[in-house]
ZASE-411495 format. One record per atom (N, C-alpha, C, CB): z, y, x. Coordinates in pm, whole numbers, plus 50000, padded with zeros to 5 digits. Glycine has a CB too. Example, Ala and Ser with C-alpha at 12.3 -4.5 7.8 and 13.67 -1.06 7.14 Angstrom:
507804943151319 507804955051230 507804967051320 509054955351131 507084977551285 507144989451367 507875000351290 505724994051408 
***
This chain:
500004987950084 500005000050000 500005012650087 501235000149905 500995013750186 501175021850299 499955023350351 502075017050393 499095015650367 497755020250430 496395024050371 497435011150504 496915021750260 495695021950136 495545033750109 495915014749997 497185041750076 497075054950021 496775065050123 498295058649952 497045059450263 496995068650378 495115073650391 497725058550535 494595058350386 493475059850387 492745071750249 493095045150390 493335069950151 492735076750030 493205088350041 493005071349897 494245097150105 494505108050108 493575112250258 496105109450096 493715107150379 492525116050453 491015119150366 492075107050600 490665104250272 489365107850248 489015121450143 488785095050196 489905125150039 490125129149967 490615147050055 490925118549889 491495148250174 491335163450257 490245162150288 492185167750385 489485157750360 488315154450384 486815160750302 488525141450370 487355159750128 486515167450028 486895181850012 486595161149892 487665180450083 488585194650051 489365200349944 487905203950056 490755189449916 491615190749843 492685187649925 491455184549734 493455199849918 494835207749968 495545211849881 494705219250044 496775204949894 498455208049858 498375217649751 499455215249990 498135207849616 497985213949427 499375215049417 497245201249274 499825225849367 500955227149340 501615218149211 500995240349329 500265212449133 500895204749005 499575193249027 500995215648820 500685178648972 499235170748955 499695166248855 498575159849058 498445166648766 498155164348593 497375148248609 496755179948504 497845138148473 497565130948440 497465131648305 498035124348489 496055131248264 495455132148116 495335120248010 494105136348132 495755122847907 496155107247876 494395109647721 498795103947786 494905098047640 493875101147545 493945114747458 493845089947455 492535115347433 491685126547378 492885137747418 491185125047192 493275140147533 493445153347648 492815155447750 494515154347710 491945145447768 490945153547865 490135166147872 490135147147880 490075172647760 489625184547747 490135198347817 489675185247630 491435194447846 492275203947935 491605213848077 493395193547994 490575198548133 489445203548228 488985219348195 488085193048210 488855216948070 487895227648040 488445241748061 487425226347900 489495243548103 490485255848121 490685257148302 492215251948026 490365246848348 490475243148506 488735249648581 490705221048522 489585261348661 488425266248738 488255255548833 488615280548808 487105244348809 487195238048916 485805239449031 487485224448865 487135234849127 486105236349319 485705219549331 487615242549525 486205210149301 486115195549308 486055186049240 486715192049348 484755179149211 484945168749128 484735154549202 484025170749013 485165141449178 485195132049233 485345117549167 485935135149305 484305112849083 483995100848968 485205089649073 481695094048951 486235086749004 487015074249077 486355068049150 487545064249003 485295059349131 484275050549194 483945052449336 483085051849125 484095063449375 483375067849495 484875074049570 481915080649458 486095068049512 487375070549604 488015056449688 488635076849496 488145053449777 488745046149822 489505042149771 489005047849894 490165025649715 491325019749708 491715023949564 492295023749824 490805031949462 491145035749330 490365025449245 490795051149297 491435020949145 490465008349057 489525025048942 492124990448906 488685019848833 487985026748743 488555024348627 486675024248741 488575035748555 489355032848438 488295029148327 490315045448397 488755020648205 487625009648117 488265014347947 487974986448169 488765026247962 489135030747838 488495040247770 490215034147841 487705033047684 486805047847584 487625059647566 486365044247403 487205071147640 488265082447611 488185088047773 490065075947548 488375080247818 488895084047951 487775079848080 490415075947969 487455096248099 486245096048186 486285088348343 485905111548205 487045094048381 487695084648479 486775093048658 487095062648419 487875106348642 487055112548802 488695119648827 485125128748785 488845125848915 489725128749001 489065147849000 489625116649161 490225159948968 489255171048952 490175181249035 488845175648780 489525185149081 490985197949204 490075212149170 491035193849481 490825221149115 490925232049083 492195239849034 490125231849015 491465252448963 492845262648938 493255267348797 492625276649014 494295262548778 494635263648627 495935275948615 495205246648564 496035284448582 496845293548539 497695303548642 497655286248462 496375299348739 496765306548870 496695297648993 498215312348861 497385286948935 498185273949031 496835265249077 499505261648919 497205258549197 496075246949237 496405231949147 496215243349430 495685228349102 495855213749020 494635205849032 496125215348856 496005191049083 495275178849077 495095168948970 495685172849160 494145168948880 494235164248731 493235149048698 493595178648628 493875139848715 492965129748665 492565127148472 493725116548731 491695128148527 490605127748365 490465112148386 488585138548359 491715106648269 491495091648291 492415084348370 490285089148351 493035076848312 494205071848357 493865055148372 495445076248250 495145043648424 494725030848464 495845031048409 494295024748599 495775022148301 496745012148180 497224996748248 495565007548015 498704990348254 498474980548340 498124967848194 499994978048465 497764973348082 496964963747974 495434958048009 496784972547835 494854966948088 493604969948154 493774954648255 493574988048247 494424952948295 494514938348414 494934947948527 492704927248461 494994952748555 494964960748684 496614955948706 494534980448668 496794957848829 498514954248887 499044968948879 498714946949083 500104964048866 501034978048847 500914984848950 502544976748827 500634981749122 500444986649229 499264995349203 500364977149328 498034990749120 496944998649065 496845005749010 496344996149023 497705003448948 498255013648789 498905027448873 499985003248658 499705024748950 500735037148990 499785042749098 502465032549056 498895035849170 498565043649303 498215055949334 497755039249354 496965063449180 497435075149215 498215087949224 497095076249212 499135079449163 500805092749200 501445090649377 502815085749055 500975076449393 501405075849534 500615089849612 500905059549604 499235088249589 498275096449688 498585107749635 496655093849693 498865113149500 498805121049489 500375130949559 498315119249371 501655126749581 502665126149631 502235130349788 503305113049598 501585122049876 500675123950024 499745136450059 499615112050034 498925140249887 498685150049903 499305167849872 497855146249868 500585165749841 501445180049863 501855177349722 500555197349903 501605171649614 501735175149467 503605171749466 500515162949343 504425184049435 505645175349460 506425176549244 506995186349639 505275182049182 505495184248984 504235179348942 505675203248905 504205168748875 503855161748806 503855162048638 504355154248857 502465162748609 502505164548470 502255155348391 501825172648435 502935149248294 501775134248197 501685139448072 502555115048166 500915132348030 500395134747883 500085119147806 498815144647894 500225122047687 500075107147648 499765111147505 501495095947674 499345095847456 499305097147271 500075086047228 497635095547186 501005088747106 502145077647056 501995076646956 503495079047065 502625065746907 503055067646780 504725068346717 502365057446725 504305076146651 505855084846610 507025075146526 505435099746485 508165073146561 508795065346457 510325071946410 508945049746519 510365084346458 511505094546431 510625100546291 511905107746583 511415099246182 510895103846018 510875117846015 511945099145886 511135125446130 510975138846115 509465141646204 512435147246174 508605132846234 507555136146292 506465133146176 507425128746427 505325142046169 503975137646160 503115136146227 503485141646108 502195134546188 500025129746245 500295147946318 497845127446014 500125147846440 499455158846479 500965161246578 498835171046341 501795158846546 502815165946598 502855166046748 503975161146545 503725175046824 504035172546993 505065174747014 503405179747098 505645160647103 507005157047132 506935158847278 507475142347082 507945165547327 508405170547483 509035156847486 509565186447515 508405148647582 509145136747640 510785141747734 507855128947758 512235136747665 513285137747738 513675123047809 514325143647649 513385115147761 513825104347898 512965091047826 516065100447927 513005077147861 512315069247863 513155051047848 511555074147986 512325045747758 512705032947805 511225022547813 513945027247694 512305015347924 510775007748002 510824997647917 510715001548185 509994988247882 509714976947809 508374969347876 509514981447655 507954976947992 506944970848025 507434958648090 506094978748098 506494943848125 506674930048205 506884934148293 505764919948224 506414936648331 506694942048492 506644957148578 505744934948564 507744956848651 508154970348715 507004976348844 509794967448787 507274986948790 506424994548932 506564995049115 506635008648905 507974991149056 508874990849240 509344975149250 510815003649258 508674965849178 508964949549159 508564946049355 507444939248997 509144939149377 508664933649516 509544941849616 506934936049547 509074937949766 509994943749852 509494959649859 510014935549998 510574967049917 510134984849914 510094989050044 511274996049834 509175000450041 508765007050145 509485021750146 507255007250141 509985020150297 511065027750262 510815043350279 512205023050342 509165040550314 508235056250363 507905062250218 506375053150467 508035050650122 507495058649953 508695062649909 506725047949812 509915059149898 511765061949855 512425052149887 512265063749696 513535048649815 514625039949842 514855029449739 515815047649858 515055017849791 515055008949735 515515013149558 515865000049823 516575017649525 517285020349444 517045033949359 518335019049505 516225038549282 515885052249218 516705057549124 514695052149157 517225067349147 518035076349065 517145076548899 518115093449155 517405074548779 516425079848710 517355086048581 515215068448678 518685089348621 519195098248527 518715109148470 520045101848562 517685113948509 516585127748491 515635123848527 516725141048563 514735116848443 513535109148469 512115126148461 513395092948305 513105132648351 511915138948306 512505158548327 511505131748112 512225165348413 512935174148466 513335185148339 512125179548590 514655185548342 515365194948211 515145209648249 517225192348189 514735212048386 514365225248395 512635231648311 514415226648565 511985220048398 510335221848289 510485219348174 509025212348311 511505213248135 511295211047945 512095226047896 512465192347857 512525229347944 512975242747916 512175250547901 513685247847991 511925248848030 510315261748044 509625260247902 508725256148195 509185247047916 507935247447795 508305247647695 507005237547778 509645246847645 510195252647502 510005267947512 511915248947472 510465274647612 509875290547631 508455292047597 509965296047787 507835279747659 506285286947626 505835283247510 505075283447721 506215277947443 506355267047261 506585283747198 508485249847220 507625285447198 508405298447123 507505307847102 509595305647205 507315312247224 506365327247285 505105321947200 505955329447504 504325312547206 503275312447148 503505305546987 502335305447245 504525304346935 504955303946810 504145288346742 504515319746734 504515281146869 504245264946859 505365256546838 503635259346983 505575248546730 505955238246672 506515225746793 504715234446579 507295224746837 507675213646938 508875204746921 507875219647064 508715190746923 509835182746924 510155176847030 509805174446845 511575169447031 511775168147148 512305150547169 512795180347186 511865144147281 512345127347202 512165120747338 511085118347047 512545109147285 512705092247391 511275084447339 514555078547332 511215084347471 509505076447464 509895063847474 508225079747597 509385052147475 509085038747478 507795030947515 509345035747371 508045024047626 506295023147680 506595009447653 505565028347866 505484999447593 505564985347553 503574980647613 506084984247332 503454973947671 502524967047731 500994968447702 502904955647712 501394968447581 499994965647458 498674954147520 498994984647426 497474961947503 496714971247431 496784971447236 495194967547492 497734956047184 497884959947053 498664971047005 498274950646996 498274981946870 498964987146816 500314977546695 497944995946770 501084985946745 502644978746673 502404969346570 503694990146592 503364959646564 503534959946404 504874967746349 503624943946347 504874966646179 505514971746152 507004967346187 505114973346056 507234954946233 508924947846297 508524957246399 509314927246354 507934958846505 507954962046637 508194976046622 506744958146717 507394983046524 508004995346520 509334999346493 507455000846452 509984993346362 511794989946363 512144989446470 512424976946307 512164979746572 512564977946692 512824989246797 511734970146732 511894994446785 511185008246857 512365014646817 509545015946797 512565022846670 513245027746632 515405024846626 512375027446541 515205012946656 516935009746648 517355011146797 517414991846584 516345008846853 516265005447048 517065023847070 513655002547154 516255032846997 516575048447022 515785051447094 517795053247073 514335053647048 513275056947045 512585065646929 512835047147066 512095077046991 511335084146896 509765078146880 511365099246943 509145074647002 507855071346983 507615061047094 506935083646985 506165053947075 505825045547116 504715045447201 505815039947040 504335039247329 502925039547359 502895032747472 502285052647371 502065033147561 501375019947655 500905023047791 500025013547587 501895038747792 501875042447973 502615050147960 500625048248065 502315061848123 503055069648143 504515064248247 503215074248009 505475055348166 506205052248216 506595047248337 506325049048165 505285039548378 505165031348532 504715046948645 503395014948526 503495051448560 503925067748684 504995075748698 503145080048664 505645079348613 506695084748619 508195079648717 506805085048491 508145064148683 509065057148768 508725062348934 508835039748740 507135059048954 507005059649127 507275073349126 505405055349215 507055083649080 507045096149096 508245100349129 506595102048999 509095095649043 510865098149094 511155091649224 512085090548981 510665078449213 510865072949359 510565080649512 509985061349359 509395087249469 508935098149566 509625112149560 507475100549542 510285111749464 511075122549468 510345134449395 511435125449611 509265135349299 508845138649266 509255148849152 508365131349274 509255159549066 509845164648946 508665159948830 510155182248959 509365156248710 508145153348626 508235157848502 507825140148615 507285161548402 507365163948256 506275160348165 507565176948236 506555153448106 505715144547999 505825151747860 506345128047984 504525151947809 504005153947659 503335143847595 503115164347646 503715142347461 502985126847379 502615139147245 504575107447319 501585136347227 501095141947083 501265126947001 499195149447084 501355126746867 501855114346750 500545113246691 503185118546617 499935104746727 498655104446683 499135088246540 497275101046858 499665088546536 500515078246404 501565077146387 500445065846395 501935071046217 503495070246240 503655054446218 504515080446122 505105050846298 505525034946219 506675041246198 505625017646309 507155047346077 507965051745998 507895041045931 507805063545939 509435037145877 509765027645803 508905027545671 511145028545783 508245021945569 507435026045438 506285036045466 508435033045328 506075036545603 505045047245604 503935039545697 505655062945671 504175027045789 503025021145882 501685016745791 503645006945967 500925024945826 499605022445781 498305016345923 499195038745707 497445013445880 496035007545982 496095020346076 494115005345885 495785012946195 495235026146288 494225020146382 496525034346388 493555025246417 492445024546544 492475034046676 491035027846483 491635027146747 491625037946898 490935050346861 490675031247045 489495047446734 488965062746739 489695071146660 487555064746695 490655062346574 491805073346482 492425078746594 493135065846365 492895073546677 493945078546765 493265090446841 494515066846866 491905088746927 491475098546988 491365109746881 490275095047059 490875111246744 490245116446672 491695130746673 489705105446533 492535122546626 493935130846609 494275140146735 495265119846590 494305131446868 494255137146985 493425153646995 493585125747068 492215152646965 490865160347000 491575170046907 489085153646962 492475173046780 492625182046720 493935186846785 492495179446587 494405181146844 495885183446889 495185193247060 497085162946915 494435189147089 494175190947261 494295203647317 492745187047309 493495212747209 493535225747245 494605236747283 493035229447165 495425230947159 497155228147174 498375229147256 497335219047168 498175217847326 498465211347405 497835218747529 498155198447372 496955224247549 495645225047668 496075237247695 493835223847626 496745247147625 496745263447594 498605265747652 496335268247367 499195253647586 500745252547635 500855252747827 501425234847560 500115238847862 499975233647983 499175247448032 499195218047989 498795252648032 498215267048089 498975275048075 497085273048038 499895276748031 501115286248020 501955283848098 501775286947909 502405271048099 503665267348192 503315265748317 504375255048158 501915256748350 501795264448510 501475275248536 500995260248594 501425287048443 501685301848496 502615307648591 501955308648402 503815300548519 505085308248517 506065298748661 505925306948324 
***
């Protein structure tokens, strides 16, 4: 791993991407965020060293270095699900590189589904902390003691100073924001309605099928992080209805702009 990422971060200065003050990970139908990013660099995964390609309709899957709200940002359009087959070592790698390359705030984004009865279709929940449910861990196996320490603090998985912030920038722009416990479960199936109960008694607001494994290495690296899930469904008790991936993006794409206008605010400030 140690040599993989070493290799992918010279190749990557090399294009000429230097020390982003924020690196963004775009989850479904948020990729549009680009579109606010003055960008100097684009880079299709494929043509990066040691990066698997992401196989999720939605998610374009390139690596983009430019300037968002002043700030330098490293933003992947397209994320690696470990539902996808990929190893969790695959899944996390680029927060490793991205960590190598100066990024020390980390942004995620995701789409859930909501199971706190005070959420609807559209809503956005400020991720406050997390439970893992995934098979397998991100730091599973022996550790390297050049990425952190065996043992990760994750009492503040998700930094209470940026969720602050972005309740400031929620307010100021007279945006609607909730605030909750994520739950990452394996998938690629959407819930059933037991699983959503589950979700909900566990003390969980919402549900979904990443995020969590980056966030873990990210702390490990010592990283600061803050996560957003837009509710692109609910498994509310009497309320789980059919859902699909293009329902899910569909909801996303109305939420993005949103979302896209917030995240441009807070790396302002």
């Amino acid at each position: 791993m140690w040599n993989k990422v070493q290799e992918t971060v010279k190749f990557l200065k090399n294009k000429g991407i230097t020390t982003p003050d924020y690196g963004i990970i775009l989850g479904t139908g948020l990729g549009n965020l680009v579109e606010k990013i003055a960008i100097e660099i684009t880079i299709p995964y494929a043509e990066i060293p040691n990066f698997p390609v992401s196989t999720v309709e939605g998610h374009s899957g390139e690596l983009i270095f430019g300037v968002l709200g002043g700030k330098k940002v490293l933003a992947m359009r397209g994320r690696f699900h470990y539902y996808e087959g990929w190893t969790m070592e695959q899944t996390i790698f680029p927060v490793r590189v991205m960590k190598f390359l100066g990024v020390e705030k980390l942004i995620v984004s995701n789409a859930s589904g909501g199971v706190n009865p005070a959420f609807k279709v559209g809503d956005i929940m400020l991720i406050t902390d997390h439970i893992n449910f995934m098979p397998e861990h991100p730091l599973h196996g022996k550790n390297d003691t050049r990425f952190g320490p065996r043992f990760v603090d994750m009492h503040e998985a998700y930094s209470k100073k940026m969720i602050a912030k972005m309740e400031q920038v929620a307010e100021k722009m007279d945006v609607k924001v909730h605030k909750g416990i994520y739950l990452a479960l394996q998938g690629p199936t959407f819930e059933t309605p037991a699983e959503y109960k589950m979700v909900k008694i566990l003390g969980a607001d919402a549900v979904g099928m990443s995020t969590v494994p980056e966030v873990i290495v990210a702390k490990h690296m010592g990283m600061e992080c803050f996560g957003v899930s837009v509710i692109t469904d609910l498994g509310v008790e009497g309320i789980v209805e059919a859902v699909s991936h293009e329902e899910v993006q569909e909801v996303a794409k109305i939420s993005e702009k949103v979302v896209g206008k917030l995240v441009e605010e807070f790396v302002k400030l």
